[in-house]
N, C-alpha and C positions, 0 to 999 in steps of 0.2 A: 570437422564440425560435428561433434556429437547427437545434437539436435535437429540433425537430418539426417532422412533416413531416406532410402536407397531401393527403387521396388521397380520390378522388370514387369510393364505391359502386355496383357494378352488380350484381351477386352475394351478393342477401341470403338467407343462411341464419336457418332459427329461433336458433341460438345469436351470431349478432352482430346481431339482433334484440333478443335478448332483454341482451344487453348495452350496447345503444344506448336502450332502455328504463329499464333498470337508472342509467342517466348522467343520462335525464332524470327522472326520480325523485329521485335524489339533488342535481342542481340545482335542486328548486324543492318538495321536500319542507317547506320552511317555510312555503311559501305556502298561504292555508288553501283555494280552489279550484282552484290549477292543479297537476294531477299528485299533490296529497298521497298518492296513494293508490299503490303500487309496481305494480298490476296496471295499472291505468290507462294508467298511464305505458308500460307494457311494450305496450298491446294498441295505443296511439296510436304506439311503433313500427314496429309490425307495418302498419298504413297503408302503411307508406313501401315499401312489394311496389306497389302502384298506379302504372301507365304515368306517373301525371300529377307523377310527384314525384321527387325524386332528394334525396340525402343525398352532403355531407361531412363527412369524420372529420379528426380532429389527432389523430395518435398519437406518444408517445411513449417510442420504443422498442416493446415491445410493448403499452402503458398508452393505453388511450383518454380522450385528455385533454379533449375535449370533441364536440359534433357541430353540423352545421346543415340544416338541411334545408327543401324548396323544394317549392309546391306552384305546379303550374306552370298557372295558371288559361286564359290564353290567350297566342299566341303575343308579344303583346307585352306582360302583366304577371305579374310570377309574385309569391308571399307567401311570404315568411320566416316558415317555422314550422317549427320551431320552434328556438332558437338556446338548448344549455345546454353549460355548462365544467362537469367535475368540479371541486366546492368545494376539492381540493386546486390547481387550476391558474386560481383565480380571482386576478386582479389581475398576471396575467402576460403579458397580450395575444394570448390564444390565441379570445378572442371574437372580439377586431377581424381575427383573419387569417382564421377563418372566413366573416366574413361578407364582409371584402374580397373571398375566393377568389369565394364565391356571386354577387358583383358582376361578376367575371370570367367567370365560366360564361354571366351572363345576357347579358351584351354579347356575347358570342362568340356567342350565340345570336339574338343581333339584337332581345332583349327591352328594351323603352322605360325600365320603373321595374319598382322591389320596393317592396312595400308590407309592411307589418305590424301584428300591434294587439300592445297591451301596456295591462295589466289596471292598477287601480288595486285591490287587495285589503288592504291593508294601513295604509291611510289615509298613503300618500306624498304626496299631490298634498292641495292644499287645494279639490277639487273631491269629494274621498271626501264622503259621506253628504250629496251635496248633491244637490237635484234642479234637475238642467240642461235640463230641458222646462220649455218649449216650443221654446225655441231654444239648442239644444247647442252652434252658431257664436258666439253673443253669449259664453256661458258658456268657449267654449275662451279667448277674447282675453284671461281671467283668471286659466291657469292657471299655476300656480307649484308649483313643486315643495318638499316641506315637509322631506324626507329623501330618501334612494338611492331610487333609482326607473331602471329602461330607460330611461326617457325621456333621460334626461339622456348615457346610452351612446351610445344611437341620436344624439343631436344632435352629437355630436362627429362621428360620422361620416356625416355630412350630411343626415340626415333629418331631416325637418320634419310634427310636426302639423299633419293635415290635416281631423281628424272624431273623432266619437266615437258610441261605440253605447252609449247610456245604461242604464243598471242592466244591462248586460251579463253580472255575475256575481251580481247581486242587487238590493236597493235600494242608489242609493248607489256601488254600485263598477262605474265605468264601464272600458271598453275605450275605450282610445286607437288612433287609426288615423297611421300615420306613413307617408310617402314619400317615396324618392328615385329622381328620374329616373337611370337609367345610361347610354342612350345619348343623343347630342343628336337630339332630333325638331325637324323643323319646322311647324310647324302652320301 
C-alpha cells in the first residue's frame, strides 16, 4: 500500500494511547478472550509507556490503519505483541508491512528471533477442546488448522510453530507459540 506510511513511536501521549487501544479492541472485539472488553484493550495500550517495549503505527493519511508492537524481553529476543489492522484495512497488507517493519527494527538491533503466541479461542485449529497433556510436542505434530486462524498469517511469513501453553485461555483453548529467527546466528 503505498499510501501508507510506516512511523515508529516514541512520544506516547494519553490520547494516541488511548487510540492505539481503541484499534485493538476493534481488531479482536470478536474474539471471546482477547480484548473483548474496549477498557482492556485501551489499559494493555497504555503498557506500551514501559522502556522494554516499543510500537509501530501505519497511518493513513491521518487514519490509524493498524499497529504492532514489541515487547522487548532480552537483547537478543523480543515478542510480537501485540499485531492488530483496523477491520476496515484488513486484507490489504498493512499486517504484513507491520510486522516486516518490526523485523527490521530487530535486526538493526542485532536481535536473533521474534517470537509470538496466538490463541486458539474459537475452535480454528482441530486441537481446540482437546487436552494436549501430557505431551503438548506429540499433540502439535497434528495440528491442522480447521478455518482462518494467525497461524496460517504467521506461516506465510516465516514462522514456525514452535510450542504451546495448554489451556492457556481455558480448558481446551491453547496459545500457540511461533518463531522466526531474524538475524543469522551461529551456534
Amino acid at each position: 500500500m503505498a499510501d501508507v506510511r510506516l512511523q515508529r513511536l516514541a512520544d506516547l501521549d494519553d490520547a494516541m494511547l488511548t487510540r492505539l487501544g481503541e484499534t485493538l479492541w476493534r481488531a479482536m472485539k470478536d474474539l471471546p478472550k482477547s480484548y473483548s472488553n474496549r477498557d482492556a484493550a485501551i489499559e494493555e495500550a497504555f503498557r506500551f509507556r514501559d522502556d522494554d517495549r516499543l510500537i509501530i503505527v501505519a497511518m493513513q493519511g491521518d487514519e490509524l490503519a493498524g499497529w504492532i508492537g514489541a515487547i522487548m524481553h532480552t537483547p537478543h529476543m523480543w515478542e510480537l505483541h501485540p499485531l492488530c489492522v483496523e477491520p476496515a484495512h484488513h486484507g490489504r497488507g498493512v499486517g504484513r508491512m507491520l510486522v516486516e517493519a518490526l523485523e527490521r527494527e530487530a535486526a538493526d538491533a542485532g536481535v536473533g528471533a521474534i517470537w509470538l503466541g496466538t490463541e486458539d479461542e474459537t475452535g480454528a485449529t482441530n486441537l481446540f477442546g482437546v487436552d494436549i497433556m501430557p505431551d503438548p510436542l506429540m499433540a502439535l505434530q497434528g495440528l491442522e488448522l480447521k478455518s482462518r486462524h494467525p497461524i496460517a498469517f504467521y506461516a506465510k511469513l516465516g514462522y514456525v510453530v514452535c510450542g504451546a501453553l495448554p489451556d492457556a485461555s481455558g480448558p481446551g483453548m491453547h496459545d500457540f507459540l511461533m518463531a522466526k529467527r531474524i538475524a543469522a546466528t551461529a551456534v
